[in-house]
Backbone as ProteinMPNN parsed JSONL, in Angstrom:
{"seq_chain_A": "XXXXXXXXXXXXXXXXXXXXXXXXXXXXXXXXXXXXXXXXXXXXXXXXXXXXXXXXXXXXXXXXXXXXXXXXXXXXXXXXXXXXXXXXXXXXXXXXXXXXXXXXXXXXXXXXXXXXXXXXXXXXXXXXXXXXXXXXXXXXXXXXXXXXXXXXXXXXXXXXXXXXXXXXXXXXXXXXXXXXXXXXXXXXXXXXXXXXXXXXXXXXXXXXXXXXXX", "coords_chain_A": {"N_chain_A": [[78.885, 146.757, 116.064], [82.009, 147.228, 116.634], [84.709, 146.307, 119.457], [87.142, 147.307, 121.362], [88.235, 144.921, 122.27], [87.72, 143.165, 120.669], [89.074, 142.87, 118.795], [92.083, 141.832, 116.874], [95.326, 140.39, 117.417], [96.907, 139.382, 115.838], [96.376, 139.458, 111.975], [95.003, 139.303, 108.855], [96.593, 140.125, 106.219], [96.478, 142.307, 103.079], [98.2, 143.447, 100.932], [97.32, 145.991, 98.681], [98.68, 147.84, 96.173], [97.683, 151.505, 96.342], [95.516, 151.325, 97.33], [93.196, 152.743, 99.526], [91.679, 152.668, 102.743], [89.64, 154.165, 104.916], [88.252, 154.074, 108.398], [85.389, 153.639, 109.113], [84.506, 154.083, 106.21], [83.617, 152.497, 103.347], [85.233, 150.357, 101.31], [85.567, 148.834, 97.561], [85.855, 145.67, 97.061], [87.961, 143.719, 94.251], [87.554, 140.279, 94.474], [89.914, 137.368, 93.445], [92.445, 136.195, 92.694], [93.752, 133.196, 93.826], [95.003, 133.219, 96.42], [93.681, 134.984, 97.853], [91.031, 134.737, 97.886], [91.257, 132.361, 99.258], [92.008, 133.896, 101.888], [89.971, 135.481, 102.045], [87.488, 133.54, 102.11], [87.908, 132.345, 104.58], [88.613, 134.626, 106.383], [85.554, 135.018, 106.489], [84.971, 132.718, 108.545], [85.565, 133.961, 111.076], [84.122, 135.422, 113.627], [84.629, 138.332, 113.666], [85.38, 139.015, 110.726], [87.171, 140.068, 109.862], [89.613, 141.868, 107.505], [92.947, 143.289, 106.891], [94.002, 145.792, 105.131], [96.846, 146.967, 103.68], [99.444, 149.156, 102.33], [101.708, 148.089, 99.57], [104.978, 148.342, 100.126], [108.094, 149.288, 98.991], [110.283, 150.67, 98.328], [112.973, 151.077, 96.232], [116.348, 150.373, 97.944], [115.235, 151.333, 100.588], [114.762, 149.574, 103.818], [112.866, 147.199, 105.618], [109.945, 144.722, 105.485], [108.569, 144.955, 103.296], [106.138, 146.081, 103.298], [104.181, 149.134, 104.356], [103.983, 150.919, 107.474], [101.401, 151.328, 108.267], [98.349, 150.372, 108.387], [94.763, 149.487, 107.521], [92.185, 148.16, 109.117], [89.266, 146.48, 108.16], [86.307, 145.377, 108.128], [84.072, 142.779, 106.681], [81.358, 143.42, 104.962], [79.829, 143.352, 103.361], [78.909, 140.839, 100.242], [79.201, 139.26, 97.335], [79.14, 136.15, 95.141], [80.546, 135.788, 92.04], [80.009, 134.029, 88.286], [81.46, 132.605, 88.027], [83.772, 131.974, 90.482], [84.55, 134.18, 91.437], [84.542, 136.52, 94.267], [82.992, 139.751, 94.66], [83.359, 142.437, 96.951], [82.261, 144.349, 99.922], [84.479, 146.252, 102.082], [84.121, 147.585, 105.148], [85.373, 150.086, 107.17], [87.006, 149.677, 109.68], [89.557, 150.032, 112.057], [92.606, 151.86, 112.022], [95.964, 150.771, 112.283], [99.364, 149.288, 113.674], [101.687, 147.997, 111.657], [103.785, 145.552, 113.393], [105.622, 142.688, 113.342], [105.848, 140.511, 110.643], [103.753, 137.334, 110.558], [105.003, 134.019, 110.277], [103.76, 131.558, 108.658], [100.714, 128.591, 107.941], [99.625, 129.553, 105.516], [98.287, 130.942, 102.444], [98.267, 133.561, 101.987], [99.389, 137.01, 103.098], [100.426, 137.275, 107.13], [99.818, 139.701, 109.491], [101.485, 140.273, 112.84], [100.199, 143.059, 115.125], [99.501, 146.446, 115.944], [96.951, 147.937, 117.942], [97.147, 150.087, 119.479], [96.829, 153.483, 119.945], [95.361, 154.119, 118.219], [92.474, 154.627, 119.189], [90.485, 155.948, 118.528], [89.501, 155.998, 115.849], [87.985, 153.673, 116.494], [85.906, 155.031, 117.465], [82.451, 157.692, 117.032], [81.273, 159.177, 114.425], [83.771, 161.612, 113.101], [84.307, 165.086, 113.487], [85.062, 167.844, 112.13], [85.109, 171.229, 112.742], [86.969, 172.836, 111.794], [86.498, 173.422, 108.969], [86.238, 174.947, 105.919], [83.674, 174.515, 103.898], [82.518, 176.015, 101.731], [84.798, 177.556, 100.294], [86.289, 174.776, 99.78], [85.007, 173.405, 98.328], [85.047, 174.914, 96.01], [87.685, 174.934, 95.25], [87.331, 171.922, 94.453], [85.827, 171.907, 92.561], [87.273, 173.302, 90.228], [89.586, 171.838, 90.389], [87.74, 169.187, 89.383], [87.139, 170.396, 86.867], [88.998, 170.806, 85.207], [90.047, 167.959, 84.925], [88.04, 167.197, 83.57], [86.063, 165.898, 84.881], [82.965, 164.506, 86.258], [80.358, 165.339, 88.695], [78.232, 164.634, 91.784], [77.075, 167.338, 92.802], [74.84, 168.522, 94.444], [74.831, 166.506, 96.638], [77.45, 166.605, 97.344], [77.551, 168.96, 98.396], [75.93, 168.184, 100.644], [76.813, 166.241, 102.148], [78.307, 165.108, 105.227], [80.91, 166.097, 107.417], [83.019, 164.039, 107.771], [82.553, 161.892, 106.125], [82.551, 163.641, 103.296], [85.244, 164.41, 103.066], [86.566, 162.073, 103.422], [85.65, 160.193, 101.339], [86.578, 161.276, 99.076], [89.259, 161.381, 99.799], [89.485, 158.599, 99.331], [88.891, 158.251, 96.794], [89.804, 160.039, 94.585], [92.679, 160.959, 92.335], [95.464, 159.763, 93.444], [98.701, 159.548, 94.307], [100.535, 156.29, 95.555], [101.789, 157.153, 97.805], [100.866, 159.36, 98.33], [98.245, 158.641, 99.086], [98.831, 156.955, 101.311], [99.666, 159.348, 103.342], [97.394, 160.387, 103.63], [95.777, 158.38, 105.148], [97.562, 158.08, 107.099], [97.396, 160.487, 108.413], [96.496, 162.273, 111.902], [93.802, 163.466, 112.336], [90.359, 164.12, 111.348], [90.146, 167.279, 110.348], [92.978, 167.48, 109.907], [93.498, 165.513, 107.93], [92.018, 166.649, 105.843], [93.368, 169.036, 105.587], [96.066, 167.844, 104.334], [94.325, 167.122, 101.885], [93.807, 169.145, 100.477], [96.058, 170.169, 100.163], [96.953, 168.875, 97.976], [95.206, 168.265, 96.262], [95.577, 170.921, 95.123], [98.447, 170.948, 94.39], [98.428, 169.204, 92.09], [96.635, 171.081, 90.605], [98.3, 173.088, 90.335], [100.237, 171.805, 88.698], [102.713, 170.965, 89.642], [103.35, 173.697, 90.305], [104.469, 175.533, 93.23], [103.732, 177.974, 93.744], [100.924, 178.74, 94.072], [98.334, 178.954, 96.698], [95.555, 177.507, 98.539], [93.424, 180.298, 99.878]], "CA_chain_A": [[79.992, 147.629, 116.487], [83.41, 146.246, 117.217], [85.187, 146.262, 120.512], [88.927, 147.262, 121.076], [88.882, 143.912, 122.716], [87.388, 142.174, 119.73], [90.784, 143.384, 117.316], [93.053, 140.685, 116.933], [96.983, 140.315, 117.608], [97.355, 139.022, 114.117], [95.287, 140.008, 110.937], [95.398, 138.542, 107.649], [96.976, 141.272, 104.771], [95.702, 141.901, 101.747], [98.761, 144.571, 100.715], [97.151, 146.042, 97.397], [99.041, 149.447, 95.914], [96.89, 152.536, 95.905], [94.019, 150.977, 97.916], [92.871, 153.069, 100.433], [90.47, 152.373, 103.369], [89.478, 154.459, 106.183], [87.786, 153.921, 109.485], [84.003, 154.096, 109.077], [84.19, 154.474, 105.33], [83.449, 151.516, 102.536], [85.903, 150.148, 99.858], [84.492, 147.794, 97.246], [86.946, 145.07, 96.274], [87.225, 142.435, 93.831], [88.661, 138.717, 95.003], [89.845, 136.328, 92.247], [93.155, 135.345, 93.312], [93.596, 131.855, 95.178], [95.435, 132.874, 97.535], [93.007, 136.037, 98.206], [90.058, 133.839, 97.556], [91.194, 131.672, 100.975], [91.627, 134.662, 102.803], [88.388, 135.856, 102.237], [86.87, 132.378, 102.969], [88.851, 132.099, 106.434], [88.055, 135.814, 107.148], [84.091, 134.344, 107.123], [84.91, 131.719, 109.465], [85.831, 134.298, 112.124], [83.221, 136.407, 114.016], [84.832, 140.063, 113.357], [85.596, 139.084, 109.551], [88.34, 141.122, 109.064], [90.948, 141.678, 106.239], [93.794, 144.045, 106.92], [94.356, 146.789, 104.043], [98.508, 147.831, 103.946], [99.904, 149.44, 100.786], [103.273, 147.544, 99.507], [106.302, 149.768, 100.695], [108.673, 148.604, 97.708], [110.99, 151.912, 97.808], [114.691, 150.653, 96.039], [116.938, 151.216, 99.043], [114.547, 151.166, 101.444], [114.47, 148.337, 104.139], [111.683, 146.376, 106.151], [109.386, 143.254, 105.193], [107.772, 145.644, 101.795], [104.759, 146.658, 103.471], [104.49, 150.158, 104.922], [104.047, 150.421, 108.783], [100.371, 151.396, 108.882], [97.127, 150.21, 107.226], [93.605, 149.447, 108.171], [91.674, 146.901, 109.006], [87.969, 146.609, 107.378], [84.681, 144.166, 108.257], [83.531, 142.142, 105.348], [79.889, 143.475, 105.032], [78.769, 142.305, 101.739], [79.779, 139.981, 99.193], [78.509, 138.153, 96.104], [79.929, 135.133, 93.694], [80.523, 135.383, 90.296], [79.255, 132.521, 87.901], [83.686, 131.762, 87.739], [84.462, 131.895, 91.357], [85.219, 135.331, 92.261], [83.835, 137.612, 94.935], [82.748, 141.042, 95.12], [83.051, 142.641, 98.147], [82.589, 145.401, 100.579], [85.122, 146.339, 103.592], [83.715, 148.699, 106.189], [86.399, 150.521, 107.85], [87.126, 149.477, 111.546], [90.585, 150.585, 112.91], [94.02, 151.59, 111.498], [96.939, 149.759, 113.339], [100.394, 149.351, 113.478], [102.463, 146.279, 112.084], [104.667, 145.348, 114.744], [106.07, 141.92, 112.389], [105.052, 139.705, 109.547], [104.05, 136.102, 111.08], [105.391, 132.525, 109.731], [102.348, 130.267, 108.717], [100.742, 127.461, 106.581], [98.349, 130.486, 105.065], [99.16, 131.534, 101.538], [98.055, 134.58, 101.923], [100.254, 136.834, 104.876], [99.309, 137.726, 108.296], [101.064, 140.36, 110.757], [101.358, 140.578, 114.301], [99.893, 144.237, 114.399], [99.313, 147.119, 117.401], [95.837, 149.052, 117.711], [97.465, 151.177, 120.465], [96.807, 154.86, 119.415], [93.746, 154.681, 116.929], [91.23, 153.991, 119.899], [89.461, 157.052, 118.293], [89.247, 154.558, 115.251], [86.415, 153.316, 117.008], [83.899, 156.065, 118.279], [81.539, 157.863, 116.047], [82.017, 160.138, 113.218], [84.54, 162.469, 113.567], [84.107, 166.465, 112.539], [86.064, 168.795, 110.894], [85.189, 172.397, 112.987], [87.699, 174.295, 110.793], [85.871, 172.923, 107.608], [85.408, 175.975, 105.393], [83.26, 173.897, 102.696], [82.367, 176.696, 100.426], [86.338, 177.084, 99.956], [86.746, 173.877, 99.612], [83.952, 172.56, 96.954], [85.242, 175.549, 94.72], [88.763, 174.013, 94.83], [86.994, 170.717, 94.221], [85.147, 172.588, 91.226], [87.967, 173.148, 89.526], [90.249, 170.398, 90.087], [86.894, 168.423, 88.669], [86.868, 170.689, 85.736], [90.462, 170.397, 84.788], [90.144, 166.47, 84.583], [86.656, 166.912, 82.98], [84.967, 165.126, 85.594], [81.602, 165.211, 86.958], [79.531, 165.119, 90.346], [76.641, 165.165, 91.807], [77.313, 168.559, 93.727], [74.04, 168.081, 95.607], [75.344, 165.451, 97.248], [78.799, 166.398, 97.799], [77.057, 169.751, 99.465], [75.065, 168.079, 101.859], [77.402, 164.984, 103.253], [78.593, 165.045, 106.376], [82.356, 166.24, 106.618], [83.942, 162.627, 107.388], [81.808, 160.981, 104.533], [83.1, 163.759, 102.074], [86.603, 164.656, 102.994], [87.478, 160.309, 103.37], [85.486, 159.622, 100.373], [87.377, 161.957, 98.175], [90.437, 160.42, 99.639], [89.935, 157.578, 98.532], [88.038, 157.956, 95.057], [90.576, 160.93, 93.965], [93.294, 159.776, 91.725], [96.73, 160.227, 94.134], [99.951, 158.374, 94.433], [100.109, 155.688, 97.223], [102.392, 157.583, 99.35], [99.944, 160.715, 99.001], [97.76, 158.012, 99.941], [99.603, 156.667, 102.795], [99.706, 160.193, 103.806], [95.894, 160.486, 104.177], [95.811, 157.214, 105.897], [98.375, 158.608, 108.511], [96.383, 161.839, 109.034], [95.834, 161.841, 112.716], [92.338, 164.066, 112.464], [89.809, 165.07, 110.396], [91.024, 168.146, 110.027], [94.671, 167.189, 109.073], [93.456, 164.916, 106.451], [91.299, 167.509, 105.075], [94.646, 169.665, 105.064], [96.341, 167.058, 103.691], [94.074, 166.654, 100.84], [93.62, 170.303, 99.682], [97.66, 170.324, 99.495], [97.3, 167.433, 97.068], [94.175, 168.938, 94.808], [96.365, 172.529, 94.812], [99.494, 170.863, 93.841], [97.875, 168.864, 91.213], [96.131, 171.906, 89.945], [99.412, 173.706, 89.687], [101.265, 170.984, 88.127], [104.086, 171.24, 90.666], [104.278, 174.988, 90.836], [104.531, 175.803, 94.744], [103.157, 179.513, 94.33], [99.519, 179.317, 94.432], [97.61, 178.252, 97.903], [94.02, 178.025, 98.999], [92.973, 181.198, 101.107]], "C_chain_A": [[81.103, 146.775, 117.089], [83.861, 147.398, 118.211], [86.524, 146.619, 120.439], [89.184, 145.456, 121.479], [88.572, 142.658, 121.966], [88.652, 142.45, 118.883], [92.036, 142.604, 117.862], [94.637, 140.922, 116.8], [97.025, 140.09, 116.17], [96.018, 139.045, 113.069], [95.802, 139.585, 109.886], [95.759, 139.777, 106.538], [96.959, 140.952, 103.63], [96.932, 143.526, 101.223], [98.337, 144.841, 99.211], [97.745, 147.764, 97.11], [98.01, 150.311, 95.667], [95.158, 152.355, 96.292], [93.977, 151.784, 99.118], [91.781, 153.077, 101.417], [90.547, 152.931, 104.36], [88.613, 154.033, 107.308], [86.381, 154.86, 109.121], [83.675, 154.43, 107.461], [84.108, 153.179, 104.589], [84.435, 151.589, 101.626], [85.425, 148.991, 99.57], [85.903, 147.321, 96.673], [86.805, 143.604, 95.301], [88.213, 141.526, 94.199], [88.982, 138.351, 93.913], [91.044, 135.719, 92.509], [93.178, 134.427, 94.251], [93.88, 132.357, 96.145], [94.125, 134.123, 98.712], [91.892, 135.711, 98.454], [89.726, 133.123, 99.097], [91.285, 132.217, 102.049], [90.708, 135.193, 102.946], [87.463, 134.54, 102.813], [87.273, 132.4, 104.329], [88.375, 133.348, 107.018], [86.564, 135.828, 107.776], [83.64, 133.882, 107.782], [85.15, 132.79, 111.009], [84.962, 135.514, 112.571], [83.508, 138.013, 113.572], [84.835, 140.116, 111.703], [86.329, 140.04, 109.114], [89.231, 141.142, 108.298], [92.13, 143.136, 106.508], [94.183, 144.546, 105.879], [95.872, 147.32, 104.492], [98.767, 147.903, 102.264], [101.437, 148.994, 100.989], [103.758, 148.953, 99.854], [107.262, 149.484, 99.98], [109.942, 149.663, 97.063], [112.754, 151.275, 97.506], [115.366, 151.106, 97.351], [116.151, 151.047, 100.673], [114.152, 149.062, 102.464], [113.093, 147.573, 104.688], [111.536, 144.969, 104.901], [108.596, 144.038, 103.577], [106.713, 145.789, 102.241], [104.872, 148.249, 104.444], [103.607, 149.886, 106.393], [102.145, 150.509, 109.505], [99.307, 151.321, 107.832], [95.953, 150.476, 108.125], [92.574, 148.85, 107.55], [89.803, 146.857, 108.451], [87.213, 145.442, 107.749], [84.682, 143.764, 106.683], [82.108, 142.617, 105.52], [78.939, 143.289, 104.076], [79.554, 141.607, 101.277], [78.674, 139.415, 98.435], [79.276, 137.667, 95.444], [79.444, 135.698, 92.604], [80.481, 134.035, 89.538], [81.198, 131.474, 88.018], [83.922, 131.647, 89.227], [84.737, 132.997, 92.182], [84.374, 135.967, 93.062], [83.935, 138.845, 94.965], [82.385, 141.721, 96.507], [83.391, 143.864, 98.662], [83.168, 145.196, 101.788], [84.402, 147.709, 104.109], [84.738, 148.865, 107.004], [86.379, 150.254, 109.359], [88.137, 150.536, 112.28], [91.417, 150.808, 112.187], [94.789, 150.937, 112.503], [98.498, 149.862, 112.275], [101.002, 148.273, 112.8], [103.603, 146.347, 112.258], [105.365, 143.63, 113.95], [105.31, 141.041, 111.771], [104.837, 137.882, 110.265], [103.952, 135.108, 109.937], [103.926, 132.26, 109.723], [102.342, 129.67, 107.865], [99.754, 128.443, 105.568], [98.943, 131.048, 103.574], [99.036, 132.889, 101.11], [99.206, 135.314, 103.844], [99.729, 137.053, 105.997], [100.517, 138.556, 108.997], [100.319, 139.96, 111.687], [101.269, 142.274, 114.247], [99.857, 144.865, 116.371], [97.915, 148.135, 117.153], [95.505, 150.303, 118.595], [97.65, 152.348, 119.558], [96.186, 155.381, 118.024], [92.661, 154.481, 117.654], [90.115, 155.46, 119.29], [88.87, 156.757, 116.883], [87.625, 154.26, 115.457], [84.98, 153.929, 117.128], [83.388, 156.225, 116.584], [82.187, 158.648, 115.309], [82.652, 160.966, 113.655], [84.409, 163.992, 112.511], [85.111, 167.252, 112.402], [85.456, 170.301, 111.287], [85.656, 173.307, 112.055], [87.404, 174.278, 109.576], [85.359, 174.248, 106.936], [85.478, 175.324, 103.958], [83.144, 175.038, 101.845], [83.806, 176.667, 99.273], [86.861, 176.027, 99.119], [86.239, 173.185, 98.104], [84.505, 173.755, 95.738], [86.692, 175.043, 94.229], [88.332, 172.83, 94.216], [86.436, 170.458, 92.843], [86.037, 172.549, 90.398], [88.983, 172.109, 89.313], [89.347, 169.357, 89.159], [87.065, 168.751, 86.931], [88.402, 170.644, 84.916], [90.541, 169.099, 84.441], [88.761, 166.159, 84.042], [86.116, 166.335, 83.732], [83.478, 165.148, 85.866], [81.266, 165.0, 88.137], [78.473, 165.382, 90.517], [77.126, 166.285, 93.192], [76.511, 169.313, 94.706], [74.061, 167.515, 96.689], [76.137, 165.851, 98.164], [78.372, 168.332, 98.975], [76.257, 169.762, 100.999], [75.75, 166.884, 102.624], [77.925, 165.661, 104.296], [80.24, 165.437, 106.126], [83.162, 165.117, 106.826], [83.552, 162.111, 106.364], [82.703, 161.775, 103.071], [84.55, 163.867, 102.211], [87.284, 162.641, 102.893], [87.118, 159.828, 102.097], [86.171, 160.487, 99.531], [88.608, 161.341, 98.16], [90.462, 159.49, 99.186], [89.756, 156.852, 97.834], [89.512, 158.861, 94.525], [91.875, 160.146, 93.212], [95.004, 160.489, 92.478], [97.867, 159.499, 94.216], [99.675, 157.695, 95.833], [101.001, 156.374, 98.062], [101.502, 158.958, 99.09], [99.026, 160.026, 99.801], [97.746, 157.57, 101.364], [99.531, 157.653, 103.425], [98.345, 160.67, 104.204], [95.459, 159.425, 104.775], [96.337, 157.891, 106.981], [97.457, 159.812, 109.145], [96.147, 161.405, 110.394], [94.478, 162.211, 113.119], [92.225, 164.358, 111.465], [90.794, 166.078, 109.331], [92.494, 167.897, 109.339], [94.214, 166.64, 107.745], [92.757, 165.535, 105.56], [92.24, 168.305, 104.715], [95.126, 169.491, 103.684], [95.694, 166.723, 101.734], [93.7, 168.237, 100.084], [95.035, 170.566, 99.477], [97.767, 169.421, 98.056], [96.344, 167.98, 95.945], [95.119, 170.142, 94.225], [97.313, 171.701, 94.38], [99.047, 170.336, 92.409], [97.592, 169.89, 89.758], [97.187, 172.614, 89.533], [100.711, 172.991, 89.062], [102.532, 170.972, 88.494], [104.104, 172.288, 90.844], [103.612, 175.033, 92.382], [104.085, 177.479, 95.021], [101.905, 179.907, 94.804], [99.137, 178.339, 95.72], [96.61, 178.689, 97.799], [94.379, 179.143, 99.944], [91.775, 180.605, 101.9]], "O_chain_A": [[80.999, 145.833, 117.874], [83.693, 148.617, 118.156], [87.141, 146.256, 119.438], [90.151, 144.829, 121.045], [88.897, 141.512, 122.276], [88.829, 141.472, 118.156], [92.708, 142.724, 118.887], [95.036, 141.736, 115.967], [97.259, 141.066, 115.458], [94.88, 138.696, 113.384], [97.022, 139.439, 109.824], [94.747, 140.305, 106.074], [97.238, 139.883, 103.087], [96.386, 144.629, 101.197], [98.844, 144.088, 98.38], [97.304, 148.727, 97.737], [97.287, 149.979, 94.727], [94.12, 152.867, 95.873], [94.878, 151.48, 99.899], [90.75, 153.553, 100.942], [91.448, 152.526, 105.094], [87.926, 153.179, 106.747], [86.231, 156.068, 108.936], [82.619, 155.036, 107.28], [84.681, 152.363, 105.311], [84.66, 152.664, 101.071], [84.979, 148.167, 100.369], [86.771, 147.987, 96.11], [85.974, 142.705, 95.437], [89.418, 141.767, 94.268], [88.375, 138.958, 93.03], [90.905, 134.501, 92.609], [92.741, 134.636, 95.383], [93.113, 132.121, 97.078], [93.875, 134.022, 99.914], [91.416, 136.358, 99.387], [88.726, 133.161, 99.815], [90.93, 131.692, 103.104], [90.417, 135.511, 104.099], [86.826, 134.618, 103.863], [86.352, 132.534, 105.135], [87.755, 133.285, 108.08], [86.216, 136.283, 108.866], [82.453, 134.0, 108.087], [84.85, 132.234, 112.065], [85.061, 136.564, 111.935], [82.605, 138.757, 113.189], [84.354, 141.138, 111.213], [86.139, 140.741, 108.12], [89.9, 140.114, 108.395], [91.633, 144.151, 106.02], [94.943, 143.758, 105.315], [96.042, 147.99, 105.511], [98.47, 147.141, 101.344], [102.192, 149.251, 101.927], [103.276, 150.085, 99.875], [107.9, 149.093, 100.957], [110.435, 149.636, 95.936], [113.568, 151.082, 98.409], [114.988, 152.164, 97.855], [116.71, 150.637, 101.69], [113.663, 148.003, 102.07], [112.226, 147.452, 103.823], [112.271, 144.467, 104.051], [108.063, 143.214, 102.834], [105.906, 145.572, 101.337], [105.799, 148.31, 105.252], [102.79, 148.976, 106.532], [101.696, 150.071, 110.564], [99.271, 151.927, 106.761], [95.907, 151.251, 109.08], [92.125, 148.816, 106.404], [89.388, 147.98, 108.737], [87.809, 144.383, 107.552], [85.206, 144.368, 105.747], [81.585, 142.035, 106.47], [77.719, 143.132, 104.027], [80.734, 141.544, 101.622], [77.529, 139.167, 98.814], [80.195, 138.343, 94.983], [78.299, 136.015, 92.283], [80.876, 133.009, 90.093], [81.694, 130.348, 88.053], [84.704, 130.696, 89.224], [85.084, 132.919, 93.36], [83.241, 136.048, 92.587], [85.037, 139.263, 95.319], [81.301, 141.568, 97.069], [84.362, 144.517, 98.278], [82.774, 144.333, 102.572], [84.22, 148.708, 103.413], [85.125, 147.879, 107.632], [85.546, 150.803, 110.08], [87.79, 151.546, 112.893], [91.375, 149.991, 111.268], [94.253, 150.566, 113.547], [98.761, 150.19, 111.118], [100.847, 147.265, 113.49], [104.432, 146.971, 111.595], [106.128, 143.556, 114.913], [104.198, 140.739, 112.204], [105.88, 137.248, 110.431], [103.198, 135.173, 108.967], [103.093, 132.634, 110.548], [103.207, 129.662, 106.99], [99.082, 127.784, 104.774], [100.053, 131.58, 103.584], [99.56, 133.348, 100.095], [99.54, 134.777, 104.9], [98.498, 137.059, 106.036], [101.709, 138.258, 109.071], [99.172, 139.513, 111.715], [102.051, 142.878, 113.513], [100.033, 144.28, 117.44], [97.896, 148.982, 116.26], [94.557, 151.085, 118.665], [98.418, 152.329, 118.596], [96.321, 156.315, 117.234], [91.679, 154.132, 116.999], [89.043, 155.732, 119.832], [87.756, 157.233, 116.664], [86.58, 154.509, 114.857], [83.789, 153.644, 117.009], [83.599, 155.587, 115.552], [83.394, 158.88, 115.381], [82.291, 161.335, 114.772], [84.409, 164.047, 111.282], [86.201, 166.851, 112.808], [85.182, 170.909, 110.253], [85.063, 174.278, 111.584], [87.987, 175.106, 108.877], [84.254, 174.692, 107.248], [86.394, 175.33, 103.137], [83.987, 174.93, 100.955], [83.962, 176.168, 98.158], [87.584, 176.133, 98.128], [86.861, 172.673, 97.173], [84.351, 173.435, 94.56], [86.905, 174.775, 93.047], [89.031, 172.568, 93.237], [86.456, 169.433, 92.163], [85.825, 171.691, 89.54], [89.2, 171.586, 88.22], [89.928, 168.71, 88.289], [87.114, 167.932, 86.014], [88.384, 170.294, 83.736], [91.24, 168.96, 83.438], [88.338, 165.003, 84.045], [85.107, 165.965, 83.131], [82.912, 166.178, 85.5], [82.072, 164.311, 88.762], [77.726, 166.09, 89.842], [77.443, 165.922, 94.324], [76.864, 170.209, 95.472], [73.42, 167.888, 97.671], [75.975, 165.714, 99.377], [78.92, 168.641, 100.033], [76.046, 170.568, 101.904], [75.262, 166.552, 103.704], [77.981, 166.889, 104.224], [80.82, 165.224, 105.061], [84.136, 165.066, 106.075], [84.426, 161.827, 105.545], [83.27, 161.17, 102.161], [85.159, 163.309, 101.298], [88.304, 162.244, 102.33], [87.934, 159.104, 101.525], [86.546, 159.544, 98.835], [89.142, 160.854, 97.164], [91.443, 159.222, 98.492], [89.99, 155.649, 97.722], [90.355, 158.126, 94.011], [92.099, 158.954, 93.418], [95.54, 161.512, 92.051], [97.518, 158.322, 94.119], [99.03, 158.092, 96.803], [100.894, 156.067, 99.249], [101.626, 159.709, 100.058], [98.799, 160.399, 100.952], [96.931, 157.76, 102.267], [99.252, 157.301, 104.571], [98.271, 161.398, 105.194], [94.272, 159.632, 105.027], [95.555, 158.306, 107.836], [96.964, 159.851, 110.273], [95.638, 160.288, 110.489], [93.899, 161.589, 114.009], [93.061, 164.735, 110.645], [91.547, 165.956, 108.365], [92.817, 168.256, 108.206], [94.471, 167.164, 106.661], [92.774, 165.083, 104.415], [92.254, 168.525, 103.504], [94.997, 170.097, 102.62], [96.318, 166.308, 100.758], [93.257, 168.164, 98.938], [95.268, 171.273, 98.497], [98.711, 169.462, 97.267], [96.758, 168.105, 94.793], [95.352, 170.263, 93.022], [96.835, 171.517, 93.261], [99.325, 171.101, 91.485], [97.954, 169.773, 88.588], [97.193, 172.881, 88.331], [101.849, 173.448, 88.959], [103.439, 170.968, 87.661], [104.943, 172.515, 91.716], [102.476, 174.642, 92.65], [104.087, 178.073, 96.1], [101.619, 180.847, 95.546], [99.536, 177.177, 95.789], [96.321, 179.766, 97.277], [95.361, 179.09, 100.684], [91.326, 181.203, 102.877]]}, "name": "protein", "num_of_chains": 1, "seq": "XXXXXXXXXXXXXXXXXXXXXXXXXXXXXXXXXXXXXXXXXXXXXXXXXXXXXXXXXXXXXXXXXXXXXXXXXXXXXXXXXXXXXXXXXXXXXXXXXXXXXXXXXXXXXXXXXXXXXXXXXXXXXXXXXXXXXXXXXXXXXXXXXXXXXXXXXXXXXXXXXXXXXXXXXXXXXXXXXXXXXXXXXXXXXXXXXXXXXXXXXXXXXXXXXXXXXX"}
């Protein structure tokens, strides 16, 4: 278990579009780039092993450094080589955070100076979802599935826990990165569970704005 006082002023970024990682949830990634390659080595060398997840911010017009203002940071908790070089690897969600600016270095990969003021809830244990009306929800989930032909194991997705399914949906489902970004920001549960039944319903109505969940 990490510490607020183990989370570092500066974090190494790994900005990949349409990657999403929450707090307490797993994303599996693959390495193969050098420069990605040495940030994963270097991330090994340091007791917390962390890699900072931010989605580019790349909007024409739009100013800053091209990364949007809030990601989140992930443990290394597995990994394996490939016979070429590359690693497979899992991040375990730690904290989201702010970045506060991009720092100068000899690193060819980047690093911010970041803030982890106002995710200390980040940390604790699972977080629930009270207003969770699953039946509701899995029949929306039913059809959005069946519209994109999908499948599930609906055993499963009936008996998880409601952070496990509402975060893992976020961020298996197929969404734009600023819907993304927008379930990243979520400040609860709840919201991001909002959040993500606005996004199945719009989907489902191919832009029209008339039908809502009851």
């Amino acid at each position: 278990m990490i510490k607020p006082s183990d989370l570092p002023d500066v974090v190494a970024i790994f900005p990949l579009p349409g990657a999403l990682l929450l707090p307490r949830a797993r994303l599996p990634l693959h390495i193969f780039e050098p420069r990605y390659l040495q940030m994963f080595e270097d991330a090994l060398k340091t007791r917390e092993r962390l890699i900072a997840m931010v989605q580019p911010n790349e909007v024409p017009g739009r100013g800053g450094n091209g990364l949007h203002r809030i990601g989140c940071a992930g443990r290394v908790t597995q990994f394996s080589e490939t016979d070429d070089g590359r690693y497979l690897i899992t991040l375990g969600g730690v904290s989201r955070f702010r970045v506060l600016r991009e720092v100068e270095g000899f690193t060819p990969y980047r690093r911010c100076e970041v803030s982890w003021e106002g995710f200390e809830r980040d940390l604790g244990g699972e977080e629930k979802d009270r207003r969770f009306d699953r039946p509701g929800f899995l029949d929306l989930l039913g059809r959005y599935f069946d519209a994109r032909d999908l499948s599930a194991d609906w055993e499963t997705l009936k008996e998880a826990d409601d952070e496990l399914l509402i975060n893992s949906l976020s961020m298996m489902l197929d969404f734009e990165p600023e819907d993304r970004q927008a379930l990243l920001e979520a400040p609860s549960l709840s919201t991001r569970r909002e959040t993500l039944v606005t996004l199945i319903e719009f989907q489902l109505r191919g832009g029209d704005e008339s039908e809502t969940m009851q």
